[in-house]
C-alpha positions in Angstrom: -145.5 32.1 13.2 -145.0 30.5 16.6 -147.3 27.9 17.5 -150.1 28.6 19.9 -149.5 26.7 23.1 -153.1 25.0 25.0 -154.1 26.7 28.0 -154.5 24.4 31.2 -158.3 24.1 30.7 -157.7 23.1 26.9 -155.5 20.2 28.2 -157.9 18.7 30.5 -160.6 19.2 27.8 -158.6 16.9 25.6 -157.6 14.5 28.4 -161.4 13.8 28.6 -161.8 13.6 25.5 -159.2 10.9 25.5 -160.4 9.2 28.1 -163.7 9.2 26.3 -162.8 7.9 23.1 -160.3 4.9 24.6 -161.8 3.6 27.9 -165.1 5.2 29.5 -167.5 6.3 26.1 -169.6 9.2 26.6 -167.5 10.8 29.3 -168.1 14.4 29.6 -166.6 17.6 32.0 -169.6 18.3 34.1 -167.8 21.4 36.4 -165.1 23.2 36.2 -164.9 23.6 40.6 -161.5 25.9 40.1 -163.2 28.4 38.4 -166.2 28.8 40.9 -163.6 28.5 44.0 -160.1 29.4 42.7 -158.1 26.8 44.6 -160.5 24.2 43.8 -159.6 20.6 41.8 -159.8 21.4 37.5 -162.3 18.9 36.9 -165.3 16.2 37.5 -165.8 14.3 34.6 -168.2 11.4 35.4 -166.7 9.4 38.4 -163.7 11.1 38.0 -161.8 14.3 40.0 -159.1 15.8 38.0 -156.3 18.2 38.7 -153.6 19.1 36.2 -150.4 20.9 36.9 -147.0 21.1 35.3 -143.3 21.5 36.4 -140.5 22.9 34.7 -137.8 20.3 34.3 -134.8 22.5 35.2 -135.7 25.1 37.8 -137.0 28.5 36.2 -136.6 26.9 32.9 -139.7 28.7 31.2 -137.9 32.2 32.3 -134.6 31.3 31.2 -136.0 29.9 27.8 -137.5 33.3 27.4 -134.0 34.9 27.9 -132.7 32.8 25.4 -135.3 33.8 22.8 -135.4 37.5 23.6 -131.3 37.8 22.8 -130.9 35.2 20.4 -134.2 35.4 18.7 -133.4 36.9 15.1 -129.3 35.2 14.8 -131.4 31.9 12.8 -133.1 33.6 10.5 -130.3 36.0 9.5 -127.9 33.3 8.2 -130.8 31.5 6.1 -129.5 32.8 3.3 -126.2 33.4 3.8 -124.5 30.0 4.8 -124.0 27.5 2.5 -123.3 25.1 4.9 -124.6 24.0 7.7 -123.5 25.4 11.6 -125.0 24.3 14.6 -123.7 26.1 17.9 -124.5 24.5 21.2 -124.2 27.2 23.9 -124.1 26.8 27.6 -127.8 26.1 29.4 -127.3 29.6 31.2 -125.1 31.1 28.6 -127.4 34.2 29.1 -127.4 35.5 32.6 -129.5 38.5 34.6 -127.5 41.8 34.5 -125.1 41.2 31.2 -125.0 42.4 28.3 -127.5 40.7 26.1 -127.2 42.9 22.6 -123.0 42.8 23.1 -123.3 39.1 23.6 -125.5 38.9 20.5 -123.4 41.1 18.4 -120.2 39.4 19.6 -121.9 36.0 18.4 -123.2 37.1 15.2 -119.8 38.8 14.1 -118.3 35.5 14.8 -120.2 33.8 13.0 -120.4 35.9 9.9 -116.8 36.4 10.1 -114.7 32.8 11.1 -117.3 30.2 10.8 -116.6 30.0 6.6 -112.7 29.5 8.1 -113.7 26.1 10.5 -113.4 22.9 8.7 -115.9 20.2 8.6 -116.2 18.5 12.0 -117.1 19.5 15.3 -115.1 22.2 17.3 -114.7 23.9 20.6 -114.4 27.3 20.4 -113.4 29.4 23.3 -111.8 33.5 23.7 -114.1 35.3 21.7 -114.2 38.9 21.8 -117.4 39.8 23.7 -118.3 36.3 24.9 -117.8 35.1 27.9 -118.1 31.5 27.7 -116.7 28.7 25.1 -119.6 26.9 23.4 -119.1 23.7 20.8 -119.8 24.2 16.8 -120.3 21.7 14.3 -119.7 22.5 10.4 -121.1 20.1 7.7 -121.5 20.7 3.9 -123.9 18.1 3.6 -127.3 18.3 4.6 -129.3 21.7 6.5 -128.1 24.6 5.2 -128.0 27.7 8.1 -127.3 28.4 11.1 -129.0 26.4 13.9 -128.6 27.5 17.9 -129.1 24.8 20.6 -128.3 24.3 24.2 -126.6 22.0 26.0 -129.1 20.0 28.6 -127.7 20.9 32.5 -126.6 18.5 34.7 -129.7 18.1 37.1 -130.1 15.6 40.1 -132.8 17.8 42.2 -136.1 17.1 39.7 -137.5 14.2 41.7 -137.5 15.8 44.9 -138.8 19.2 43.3 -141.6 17.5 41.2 -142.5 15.8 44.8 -142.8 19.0 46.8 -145.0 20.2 43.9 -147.1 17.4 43.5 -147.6 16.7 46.7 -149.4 19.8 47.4 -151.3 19.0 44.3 -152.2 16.0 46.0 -153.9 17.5 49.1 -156.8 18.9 46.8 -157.8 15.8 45.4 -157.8 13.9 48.7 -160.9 15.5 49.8 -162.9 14.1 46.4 -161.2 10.7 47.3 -163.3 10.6 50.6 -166.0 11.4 48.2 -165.8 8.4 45.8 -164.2 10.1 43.3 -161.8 8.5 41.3 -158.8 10.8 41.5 -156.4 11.7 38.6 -153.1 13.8 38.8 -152.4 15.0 35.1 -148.8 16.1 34.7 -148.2 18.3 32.0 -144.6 19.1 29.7 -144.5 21.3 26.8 -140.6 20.5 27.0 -139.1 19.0 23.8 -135.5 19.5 24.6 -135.6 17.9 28.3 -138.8 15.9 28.9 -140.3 13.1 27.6 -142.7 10.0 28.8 -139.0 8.0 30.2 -137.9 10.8 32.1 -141.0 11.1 33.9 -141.8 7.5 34.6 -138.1 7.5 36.0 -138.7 10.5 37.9 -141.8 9.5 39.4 -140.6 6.2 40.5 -137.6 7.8 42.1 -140.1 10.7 43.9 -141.8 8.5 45.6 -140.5 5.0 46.1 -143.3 3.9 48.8 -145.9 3.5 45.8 -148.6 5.3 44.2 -148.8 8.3 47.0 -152.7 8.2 49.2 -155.5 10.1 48.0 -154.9 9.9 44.6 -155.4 6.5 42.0 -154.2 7.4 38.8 -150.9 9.7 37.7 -151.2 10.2 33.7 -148.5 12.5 31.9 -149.4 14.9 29.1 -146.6 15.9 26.6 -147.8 19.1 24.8 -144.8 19.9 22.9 -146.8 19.5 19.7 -150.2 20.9 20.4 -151.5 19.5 17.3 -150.1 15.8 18.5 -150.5 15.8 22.5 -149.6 12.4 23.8 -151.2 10.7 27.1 -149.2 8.4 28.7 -150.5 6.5 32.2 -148.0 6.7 34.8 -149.2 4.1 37.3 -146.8 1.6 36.8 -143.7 4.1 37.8 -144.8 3.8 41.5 -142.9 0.9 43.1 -145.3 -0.8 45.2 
């Protein structure tokens, strides 16, 4: 069964909590302001104003995840039982594309599979002109270990995520400002559910490169939330990314 991602409101609920339990006891969520003026900030919590956002890593990676899942979904679990071996297949990032044919591409893949993987030899391979594929994609065989078939993709070559997370966050920014002029201590709360391409170093790197004037006006505290593993979020203060 898949596991249940946390809702925006869920994450700042937790966020408090943290902050709570680790630097300001008895911290509790008075309002919720965006839910009584959609548009508004997330939370107040004490002395603090709160937004939370998130940003895919790779541009329209939630969409493209889903495309991934919706033809490939079923290929794992179908050679549970039948490889003795273990066969991971890195495909291209945007091996599946609007407009193709998704179930060919699937079938094409499967029959490969279930046909010519028991022929590789341990090691790792490229392999490339397969009937109904249109792309080559690396395979690695081992008889020690996993047993199965596991699909993963290879990570695209990006150099555009600092100035996209800045033109989001910025924008982000401009609702806490007002709540700065207020005496609010304001937080930014950057969210990733991405285990493949984000983690607490690529953020802090990220960050630092996005804006490399220091910590930006109007807001005092950046934290980043990884929620990859609901049951196991992790907080992780940001402040010390901004070069001052």
């Amino acid at each position: 069964m898949p596991i249940r991602q946390l809702n925006d409101r869920e994450v700042v609920i937790l966020f408090v909590e943290y902050m709570a339990t680790n630097f300001n006891e008895g911290l509790e969520i008075e309002t919720f302001p965006d839910e009584q003026h959609p548009g508004d900030i997330d939370a107040i919590a004490g002395k603090y104003a709160i937004e939370h956002t998130s940003i895919d890593f790779i541009h329209k990676q939630s969409r493209d995840s889903t495309w991934f899942l919706q033809a490939f979904n079923t290929l794992e679990q179908e050679f549970t039982e039948v490889l003795h071996f273990g066969l991971f297949l890195t495909l291209p990032y945007n091996s599946i594309q609007k407009g193709a044919d998704w179930q060919g591409l699937r079938t094409a893949l499967h029959n490969w599979i279930a046909d010519e993987s028991i022929n590789l030899a341990d090691g790792s391979h490229i392999i490339s002109n397969i009937p109904g594929v249109p792309f080559e994609f690396h395979a690695r065989k081992t008889h020690s270990g996993k047993t199965g078939l596991s699909l993963l993709r290879f990570a695209p070559i990006l150099d555009d995520f600092p100035s996209r997370l800045r033109n989001h966050l910025d924008r982000k920014i401009k609702k806490l400002a007002p709540y700065k002029c207020k005496d609010k201590s304001t937080i930014l709360l950057i969210e990733s559910d991405c285990i493949a391409f984000m983690n607490e170093g690529i953020m802090w790197d990220s960050l630092s490169d996005a804006y490399p004037e220091g910590l930006p006006t109007g807001i005092d505290n950046v934290w980043f939330v990884h929620t990859s593993m609901p049951k196991d979020i992790l907080f992780f203060n940001m402040n010390g990314a901004f070069k001052r």
